[in-house]
C-alpha positions in Angstrom: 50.6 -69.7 -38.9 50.6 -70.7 -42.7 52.9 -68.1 -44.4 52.7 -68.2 -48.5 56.2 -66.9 -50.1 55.8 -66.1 -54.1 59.3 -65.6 -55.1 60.9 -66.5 -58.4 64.4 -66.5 -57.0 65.0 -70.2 -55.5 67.6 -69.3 -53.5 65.9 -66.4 -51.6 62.8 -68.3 -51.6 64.8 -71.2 -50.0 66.3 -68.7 -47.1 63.3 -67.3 -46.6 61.3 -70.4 -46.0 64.2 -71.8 -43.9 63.9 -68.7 -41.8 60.4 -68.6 -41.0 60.8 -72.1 -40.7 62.9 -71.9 -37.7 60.9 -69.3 -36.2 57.6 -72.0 -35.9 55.7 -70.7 -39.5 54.2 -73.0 -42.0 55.5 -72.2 -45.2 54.9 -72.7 -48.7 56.3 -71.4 -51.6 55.4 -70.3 -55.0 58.1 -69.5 -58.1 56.0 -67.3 -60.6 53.2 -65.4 -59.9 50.2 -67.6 -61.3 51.4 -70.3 -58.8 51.3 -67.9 -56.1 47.6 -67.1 -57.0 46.6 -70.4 -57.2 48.0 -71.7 -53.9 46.9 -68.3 -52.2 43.4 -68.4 -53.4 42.7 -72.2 -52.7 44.4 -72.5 -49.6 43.9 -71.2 -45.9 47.5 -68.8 -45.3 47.9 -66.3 -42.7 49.7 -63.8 -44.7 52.0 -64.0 -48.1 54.8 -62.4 -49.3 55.6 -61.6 -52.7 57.9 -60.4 -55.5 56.7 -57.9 -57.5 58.4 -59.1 -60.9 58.0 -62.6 -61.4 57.2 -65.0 -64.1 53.9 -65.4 -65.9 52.0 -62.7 -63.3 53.3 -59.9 -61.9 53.2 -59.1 -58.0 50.7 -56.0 -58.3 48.5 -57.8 -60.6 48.4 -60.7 -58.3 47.4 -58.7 -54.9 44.8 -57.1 -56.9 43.1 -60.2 -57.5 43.7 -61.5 -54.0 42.4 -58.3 -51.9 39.2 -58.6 -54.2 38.9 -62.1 -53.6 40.2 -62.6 -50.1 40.3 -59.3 -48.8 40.8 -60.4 -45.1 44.5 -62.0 -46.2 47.5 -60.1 -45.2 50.3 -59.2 -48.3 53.8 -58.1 -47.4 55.6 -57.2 -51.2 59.1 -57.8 -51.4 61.0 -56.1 -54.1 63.9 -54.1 -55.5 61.5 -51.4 -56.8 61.8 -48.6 -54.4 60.6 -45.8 -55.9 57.7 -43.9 -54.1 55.8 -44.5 -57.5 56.3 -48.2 -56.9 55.4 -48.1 -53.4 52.4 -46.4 -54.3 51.2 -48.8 -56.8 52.0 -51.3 -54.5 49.6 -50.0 -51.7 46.9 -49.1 -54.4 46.7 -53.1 -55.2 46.2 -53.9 -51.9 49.8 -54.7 -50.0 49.5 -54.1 -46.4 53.4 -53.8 -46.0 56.3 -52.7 -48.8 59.5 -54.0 -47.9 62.6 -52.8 -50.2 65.7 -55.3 -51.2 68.2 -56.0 -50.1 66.6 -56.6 -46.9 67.5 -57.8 -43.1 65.9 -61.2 -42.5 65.0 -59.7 -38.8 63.4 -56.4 -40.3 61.4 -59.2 -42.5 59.9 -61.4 -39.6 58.9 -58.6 -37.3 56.7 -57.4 -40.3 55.7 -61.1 -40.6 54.9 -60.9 -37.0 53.2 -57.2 -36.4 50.4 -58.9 -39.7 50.1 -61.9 -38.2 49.2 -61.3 -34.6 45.8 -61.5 -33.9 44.1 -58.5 -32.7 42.4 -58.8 -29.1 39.0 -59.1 -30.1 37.5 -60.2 -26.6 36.9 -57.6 -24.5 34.1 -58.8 -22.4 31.1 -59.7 -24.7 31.7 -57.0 -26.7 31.1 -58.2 -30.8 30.7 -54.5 -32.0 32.1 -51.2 -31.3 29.7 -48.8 -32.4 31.0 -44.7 -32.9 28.4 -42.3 -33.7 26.6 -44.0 -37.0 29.2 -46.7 -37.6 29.5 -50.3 -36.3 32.8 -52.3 -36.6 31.7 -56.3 -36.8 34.3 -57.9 -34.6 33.4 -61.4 -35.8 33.0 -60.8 -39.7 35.8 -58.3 -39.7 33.4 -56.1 -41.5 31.9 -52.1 -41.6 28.6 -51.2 -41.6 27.8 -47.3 -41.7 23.9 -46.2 -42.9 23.3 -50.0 -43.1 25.6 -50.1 -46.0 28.0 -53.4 -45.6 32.0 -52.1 -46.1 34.6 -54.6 -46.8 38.4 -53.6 -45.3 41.3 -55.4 -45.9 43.5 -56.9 -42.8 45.4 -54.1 -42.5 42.2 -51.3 -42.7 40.2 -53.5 -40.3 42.9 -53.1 -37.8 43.8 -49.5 -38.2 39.7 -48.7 -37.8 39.3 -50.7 -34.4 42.4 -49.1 -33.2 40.7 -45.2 -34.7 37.3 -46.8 -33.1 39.1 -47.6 -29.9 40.6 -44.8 -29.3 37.6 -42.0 -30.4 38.2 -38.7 -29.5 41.8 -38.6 -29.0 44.7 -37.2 -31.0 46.8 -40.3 -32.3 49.9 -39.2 -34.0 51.7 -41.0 -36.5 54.3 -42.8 -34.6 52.1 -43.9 -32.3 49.6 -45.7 -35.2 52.4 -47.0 -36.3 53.6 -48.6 -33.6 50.5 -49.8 -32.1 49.1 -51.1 -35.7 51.9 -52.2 -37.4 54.2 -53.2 -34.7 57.4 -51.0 -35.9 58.5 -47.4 -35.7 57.6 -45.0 -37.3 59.4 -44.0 -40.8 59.4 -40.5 -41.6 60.6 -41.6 -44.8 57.6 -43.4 -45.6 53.3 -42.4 -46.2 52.1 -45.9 -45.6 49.8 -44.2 -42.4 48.6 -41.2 -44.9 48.0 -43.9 -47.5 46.0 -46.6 -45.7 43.8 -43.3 -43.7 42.9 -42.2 -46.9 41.7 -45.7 -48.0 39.6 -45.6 -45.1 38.2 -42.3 -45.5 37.2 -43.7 -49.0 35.6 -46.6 -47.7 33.7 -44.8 -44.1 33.8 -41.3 -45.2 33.6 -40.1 -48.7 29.3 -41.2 -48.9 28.6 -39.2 -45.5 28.5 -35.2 -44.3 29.7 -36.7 -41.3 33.3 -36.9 -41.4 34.4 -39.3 -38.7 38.0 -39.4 -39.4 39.9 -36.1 -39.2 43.2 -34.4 -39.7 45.1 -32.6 -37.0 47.6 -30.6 -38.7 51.3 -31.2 -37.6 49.7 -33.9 -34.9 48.5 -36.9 -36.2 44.9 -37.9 -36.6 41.3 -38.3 -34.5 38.6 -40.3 -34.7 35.4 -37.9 -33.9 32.3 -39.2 -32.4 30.2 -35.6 -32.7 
């Protein structure tokens, strides 16, 4: 796994490379955020992690660019802004994770390691799971409801096969949470809320047929009919 760390403190950058080094991850590392762009947009990585305030670029304007570009590439932001206003704007860019300093080096490669594993995509032949009028492409990593193509970042793509997977059934919070992002569930946090209403964006807002649906004080379900 090729990990891409855009921090503009060299000491931290240093630990964390040294860390993920010693847990088998490639890693490079960037110190100010048009660096970081560069590397991440003309080399293969597995996932980055970035600093929000940095040098030349900033972190948010940064994983803008790269979720249009590469939308497939997992971002984990690591900063001291931890305001739910700055989490928000975060997720709104595209970050798939929002990790707050100071921070455990542990608490930072399980993250690493809940983006980077690689969803089980072989189940028999099977290279699309189709519910009612929407087909998840298991190969391309892509939507496709009324023949209209929809793109979804890492982190969307594996939160709809998990919703596609499980139609019909009542999934509540801690359990997407676990199962999607690897860690328990924060009550503190609205990350779930926040990427199921980028989904409903992308699958649900141009259709009568709402697919994804709210059960109050329970969690969510993915409806077939």
């Amino acid at each position: 796994m090729n990990v891409l760390v855009i921090e503009d403190e060299p000491k931290l950058a240093e630990l964390m490379r040294q860390g993920l080094d010693e847990d088998g991850y490639t890693v490079d590392v960037a110190y100010d955020g048009q660096e970081g762009l560069d590397k991440a947009l003309q080399n293969p990585f597995d996932l980055v992690i970035m600093d929000v305030i940095m040098p030349i670029m900033n972190g948010v304007e940064v994983c803008r660019i790269i979720r249009k570009v590469k939308p497939e590439l997992p971002v984990i932001m690591l900063t001291a802004l931890d305001t739910i206003r700055d989490k928000q704007n975060g997720f709104e860019a595209g970050a798939d994770d929002y990790i707050v300093k100071p921070f455990e080096f542990m608490e930072l490669l399980m993250r690493v390691k809940a983006h980077t594993r690689r969803p089980n995509n072989n189940i028999g032949s099977e290279q699309l799971i189709k519910v009612s009028d929407l087909e998840l492409d298991l190969d391309l990593k892509i939507a496709r409801r009324h023949g209209r193509e929809i793109t979804l970042t890492a982190k969307e793509y594996q939160l709809l096969d998990y919703l596609m997977r499980n139609k019909n059934r009542v999934l509540s919070r801690a359990e997407i949470a676990q199962k999607v992002w690897g860690l328990n569930f924060d009550t503190g946090t609205n990350i779930i809320d926040v990427y199921i209403n980028f989904l409903r964006k992308k699958i649900d807002m141009s259709s009568e047929r709402k697919l994804i649906q709210t059960q109050v004080g329970m969690g969510y379900i993915f409806k077939e009919n």
